[in-house]
N, C-alpha and C positions, 0 to 999 in steps of 0.2 A: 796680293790680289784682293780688289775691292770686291765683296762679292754683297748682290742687288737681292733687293725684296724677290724678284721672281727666282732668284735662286735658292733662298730659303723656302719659298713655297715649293718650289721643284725637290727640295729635299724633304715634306711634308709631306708631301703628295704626289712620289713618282709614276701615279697611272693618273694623273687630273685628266677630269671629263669635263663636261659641259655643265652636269648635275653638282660635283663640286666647286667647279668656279661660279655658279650663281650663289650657293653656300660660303663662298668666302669673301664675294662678295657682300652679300647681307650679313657677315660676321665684321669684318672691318669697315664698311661707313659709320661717322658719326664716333669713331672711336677713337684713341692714342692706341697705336698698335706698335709694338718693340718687337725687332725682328732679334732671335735666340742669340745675336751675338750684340746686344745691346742698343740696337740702333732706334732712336724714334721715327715713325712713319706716320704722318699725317696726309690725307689724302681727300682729293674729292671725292666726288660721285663719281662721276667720268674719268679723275686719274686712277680712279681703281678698279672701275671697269675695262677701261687701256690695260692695265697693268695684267691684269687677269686673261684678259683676251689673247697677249702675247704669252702668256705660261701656257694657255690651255693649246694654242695650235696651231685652232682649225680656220685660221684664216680670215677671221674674225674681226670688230674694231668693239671699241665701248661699249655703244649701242646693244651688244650682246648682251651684256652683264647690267648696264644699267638699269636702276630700279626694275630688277629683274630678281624679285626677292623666290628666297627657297624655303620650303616650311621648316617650321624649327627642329622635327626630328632631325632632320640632316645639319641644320645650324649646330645643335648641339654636338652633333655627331666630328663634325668640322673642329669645334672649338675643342673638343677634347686632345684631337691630336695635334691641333696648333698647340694647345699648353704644354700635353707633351712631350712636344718637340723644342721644349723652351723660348715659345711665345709667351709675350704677355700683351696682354689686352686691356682697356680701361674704359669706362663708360662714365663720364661725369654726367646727371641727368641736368637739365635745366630746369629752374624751379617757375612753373607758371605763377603768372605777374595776377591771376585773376583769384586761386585757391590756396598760393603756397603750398602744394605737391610738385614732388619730380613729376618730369614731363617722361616718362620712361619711348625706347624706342619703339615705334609702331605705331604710337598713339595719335588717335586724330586731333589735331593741333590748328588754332586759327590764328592768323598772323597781325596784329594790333598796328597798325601804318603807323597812329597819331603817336606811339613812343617807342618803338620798333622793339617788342616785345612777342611773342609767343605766349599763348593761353593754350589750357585743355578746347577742346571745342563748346565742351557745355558748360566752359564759364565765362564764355564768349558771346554765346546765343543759350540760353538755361532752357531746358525743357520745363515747362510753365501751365498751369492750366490759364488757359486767357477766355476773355470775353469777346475779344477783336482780332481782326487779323493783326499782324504786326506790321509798322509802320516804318521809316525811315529812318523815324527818331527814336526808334527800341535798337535800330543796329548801329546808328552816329557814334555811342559814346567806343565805339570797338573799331573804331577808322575803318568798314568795309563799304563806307560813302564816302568820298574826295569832292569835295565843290568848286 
């Protein structure tokens, strides 16, 4: 018997609410997630909001769960009994192109068009004391102008 991510969840979580699937949701995006019998799970946004919405029930599609983040006491709270339960989890951060820091999750991030890159946001537009407003040509070298 091939047995699916919702049914390791459902062995994690045999009372899942609605408060836990926004929690396992904002636990597994953006992550490598290995279900207890070693399988890798890579997923979207949306395939893991789907995914969630058919464990949780109530009738639900995506849209439930997507970017539908839960505060980290319960993330935490989540992530303990996935490990547990012999999950594992993986967070590789991405190193901004502007400071060389991980980009850790949550972070406000601006998206560089001209080399398709990810920055912090404040090394994208710096907080500065200026004399002027800022012009075109202070945001050009960050591709958020296209001509």
């Amino acid at each position: 018997m091939v047995k699916t991510v919702g049914y390791w969840i459902r062995v994690a979580f045999p009372d899942i609410n609605q408060s836990i699937g926004s929690a396992l949701w904002t636990v597994f995006i953006n992550r490598d997630v290995y279900t207890p019998d070693g399988e890798l799970i890579r997923g979207s946004f949306r395939w893991w909001g789907g995914v969630i919405a058919d464990v949780v029930g109530f009738g639900e599609d995506y849209l439930s769960y997507y970017c539908n983040y839960a505060p980290d006491y319960l993330c935490d709270e989540v992530t303990d009994i996935l490990l547990k339960a012999g999950w594992k989890l993986e967070y590789v951060a991405e190193i901004c192109k502007g400071c060389g820091k991980p980009i850790e999750r949550g972070e406000i991030v601006a998206f560089d068009f001209k080399n398709n890159t990810c920055v912090h946001a404040l090394c994208a537009v710096p907080i500065k004391h200026i004399e002027s407003e800022p012009t075109k040509n202070d945001y050009e070298p960050f591709g958020f102008f296209r001509g």
